[in-house]
C-alpha positions, -999 to +999 in steps of 0.1 A: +294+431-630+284+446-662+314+463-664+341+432-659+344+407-686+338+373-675+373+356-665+385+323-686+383+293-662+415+286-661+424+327-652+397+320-625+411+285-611+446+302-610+431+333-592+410+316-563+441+290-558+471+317-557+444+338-532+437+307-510+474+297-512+488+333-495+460+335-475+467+303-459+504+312-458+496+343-440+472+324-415+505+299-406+523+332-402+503+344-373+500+307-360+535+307-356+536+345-340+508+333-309+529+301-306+563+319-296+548+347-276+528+316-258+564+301-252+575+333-238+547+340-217+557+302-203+593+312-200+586+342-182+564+327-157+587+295-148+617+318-142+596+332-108+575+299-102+579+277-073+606+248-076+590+215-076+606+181-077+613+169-111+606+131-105+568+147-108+568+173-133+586+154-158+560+125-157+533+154-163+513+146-201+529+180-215+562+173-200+564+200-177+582+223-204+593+254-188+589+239-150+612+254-123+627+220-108+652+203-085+667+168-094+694+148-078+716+130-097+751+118-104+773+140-132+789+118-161+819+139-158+836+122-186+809+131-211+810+162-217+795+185-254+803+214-260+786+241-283+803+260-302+783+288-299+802+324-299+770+348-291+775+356-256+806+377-266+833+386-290+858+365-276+842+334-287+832+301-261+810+276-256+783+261-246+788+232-219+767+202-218+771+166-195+743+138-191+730+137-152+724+101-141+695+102-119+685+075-094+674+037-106+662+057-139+678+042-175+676+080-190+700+109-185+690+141-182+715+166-200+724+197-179+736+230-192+759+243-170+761+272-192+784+296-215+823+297-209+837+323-226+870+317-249+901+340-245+906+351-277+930+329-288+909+302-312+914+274-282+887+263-262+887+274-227+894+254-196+869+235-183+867+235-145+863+198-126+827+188-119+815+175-086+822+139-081+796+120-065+757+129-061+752+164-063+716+185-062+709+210-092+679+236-096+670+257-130+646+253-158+633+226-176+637+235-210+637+230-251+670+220-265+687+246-285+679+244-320+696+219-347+702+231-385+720+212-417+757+201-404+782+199-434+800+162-430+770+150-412+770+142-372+799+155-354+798+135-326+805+101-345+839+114-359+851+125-323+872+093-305+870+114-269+857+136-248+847+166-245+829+168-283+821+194-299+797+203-322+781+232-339+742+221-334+734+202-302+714+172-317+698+155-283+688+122-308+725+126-316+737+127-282+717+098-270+732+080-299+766+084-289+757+080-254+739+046-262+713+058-231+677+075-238+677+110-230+648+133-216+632+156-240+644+187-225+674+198-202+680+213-177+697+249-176+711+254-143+702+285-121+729+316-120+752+312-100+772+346-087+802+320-075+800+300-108+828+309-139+797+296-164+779+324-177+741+313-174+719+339-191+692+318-209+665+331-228+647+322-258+663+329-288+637+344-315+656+372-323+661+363-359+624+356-362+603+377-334+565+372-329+561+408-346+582+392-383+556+364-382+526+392-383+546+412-409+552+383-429+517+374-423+504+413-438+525+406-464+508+373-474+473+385-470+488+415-493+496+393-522+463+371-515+443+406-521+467+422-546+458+386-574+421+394-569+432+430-578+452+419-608+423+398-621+394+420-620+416+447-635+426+419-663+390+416-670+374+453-669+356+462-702+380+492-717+359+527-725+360+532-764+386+558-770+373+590-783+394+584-819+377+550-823+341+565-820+349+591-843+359+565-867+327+549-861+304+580-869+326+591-904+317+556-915+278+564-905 
């Protein structure tokens, strides 16, 4: 190290914290990156698993995220959320939700019956009668979309009737309004060729793909690299110029 200058503390503290800082930012990064392709792994496997009851898998420690089930229940018809969620096409549509009442059990489990698509016009579409009476659903157990910030706060509260809508499905919300505990995951129903709902679920990562995180995660590890860089270059011990030693020997 004859050739580096030794660093001021405080150069060094700054240094070793910025370093540890974006190198801890960049490990998070690739946490996050093996979490979601660990979720789609799961995804991809309950879509051609078995269907099990979901009396047991929902009692499971883990929740049975992901299970393929079949519950029976009852439809609270008169409940019904919608999501005002316009990706499935440029017509615009929604997103239809309703609470399943399931035998001798105080929770609901919410059901998405899946996307209707708008007509163009601004209005919501029509929403087609459910079943009355007890009625026997199969699809995947899954994560409720996910909630952002809500400008005027909960949407549900300043609604008087049904069907509400809302812009971020909010099950703590929902349950709320509902005044009845919900599950921790829905169910999305099964396609259904004689159905109007379009039901193509899949997890949404598109705006933040496993392969962002490990960019994001390079880029971190970059920076962590690139201060270590900055202070050893800070610190090297500058060659005398060929000028200055001139200078020095005239004075000789």
């Amino acid at each position: 190290m004859s050739g580096f200058r030794r660093p001021s503390w405080w150069a060094l503290l700054l240094t070793v914290a910025g370093a540890l800082l974006f190198v801890r930012l960049g490990v998070w990064q690739l946490h996050r990156a093996d979490f979601k392709e660990s979720l789609l792994r799961r995804y991809a496997a309950a879509a051609a698993a078995p269907v099990q009851d979901f009396s047991q898998r929902s009692s499971s420690p883990d929740g049975a995220m992901f299970a393929r089930v079949r519950v029976h229940g009852r439809y609270l018809a008169d409940r019904l959320y919608l999501l005002d969620n316009p990706k499935h096409d440029g017509m615009g549509g929604v997103e239809v939700f309703v609470p399943l009442a399931l035998h001798d059990e105080s929770k609901l489990l919410l059901v998405d019956l899946g996307f209707l698509p708008g007509n163009g016009n601004g209005k919501q579409p029509q929403l087609p009668p459910l079943p009355e009476g007890e009625v026997t659903l199969q699809g995947l157990y899954v994560p409720p979309p996910p909630v952002g910030f809500e400008m005027g706060g909960n949407a549900l509260t300043q609604q008087s009737s049904w069907p509400k809508t809302t812009i971020f499905l909010d099950t703590g919300e929902v349950s709320r309004d509902l005044g009845r505990p919900l599950y921790p995951h829905l169910l999305a129903l099964d396609a259904d060729p004689a159905s109007i709902y379009v039901r193509v679920h899949t997890l949404d990562f598109s705006s933040m793909p496993p392969a962002r995180h490990r960019a994001y995660a390079f880029q971190w590890f970059t920076f962590a690299l690139a201060a270590v860089v900055i202070l050893l270059v800070l610190h090297r011990k500058r060659k005398p110029r060929k000028s200055d030693s001139a200078k020095v020997d005239d004075v000789r």
